[in-house]
N, C-alpha and C positions, 0 to 999 in steps of 0.2 A: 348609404355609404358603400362605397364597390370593396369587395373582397381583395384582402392582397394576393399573390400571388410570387410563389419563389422557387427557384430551382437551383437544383440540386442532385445527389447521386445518390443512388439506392444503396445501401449499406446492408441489408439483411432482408431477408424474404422467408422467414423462419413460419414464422404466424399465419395461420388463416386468414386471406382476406386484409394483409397488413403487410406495409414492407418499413423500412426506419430508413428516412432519408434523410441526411448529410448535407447542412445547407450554410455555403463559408460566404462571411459575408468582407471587406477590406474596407478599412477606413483609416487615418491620417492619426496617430497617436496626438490628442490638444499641446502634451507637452512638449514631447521630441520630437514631433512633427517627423517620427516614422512611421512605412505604411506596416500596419496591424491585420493579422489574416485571422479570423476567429469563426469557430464554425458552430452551430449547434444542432443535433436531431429532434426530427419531427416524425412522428407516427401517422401516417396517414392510409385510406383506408385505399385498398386495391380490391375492386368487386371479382374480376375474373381471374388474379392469383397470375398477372399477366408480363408483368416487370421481373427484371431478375438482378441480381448484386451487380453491380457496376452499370446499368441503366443509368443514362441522364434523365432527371421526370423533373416535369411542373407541379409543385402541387398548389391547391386554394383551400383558403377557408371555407368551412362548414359549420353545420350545426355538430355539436355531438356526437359522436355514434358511438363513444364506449368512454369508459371511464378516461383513458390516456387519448383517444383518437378526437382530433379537433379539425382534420387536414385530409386531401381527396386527392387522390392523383388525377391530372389532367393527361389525356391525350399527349405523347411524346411531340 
């Protein structure tokens, strides 16, 4: 099964090795058939501390690497 893959904006660079990315996804409301913008963050892991707030990044799934960390940043 291939890994997803989503992007998104760096929202925090606070953490060792972590930034919190902001990822809006738009879809068609079933009822009022308006479009709906909804976002949610994801912690994903940054090995060289390399991204900073307002970076566009991809990130993918992973294995684990911390209790909250499920997500990897890819190459911009």
């Amino acid at each position: 099964m291939p890994k997803r893959i989503l992007q998104g904006v760096v929202t925090s660079d606070q953490n060792a090795q972590t930034v919190t990315v902001s990822v809006e996804r738009r879809f068609t409301h079933p009822v009022l058939k308006k479009t709906i913008r909804k976002s949610k963050k994801y912690r994903a892991h940054d090995e060289n501390n390399t991204f900073k707030v307002g970076d566009s990044v991809r990130i993918q799934e992973c294995a684990p690497k911390s209790k909250t960390k499920r997500w990897e940043v890819v190459a911009e």
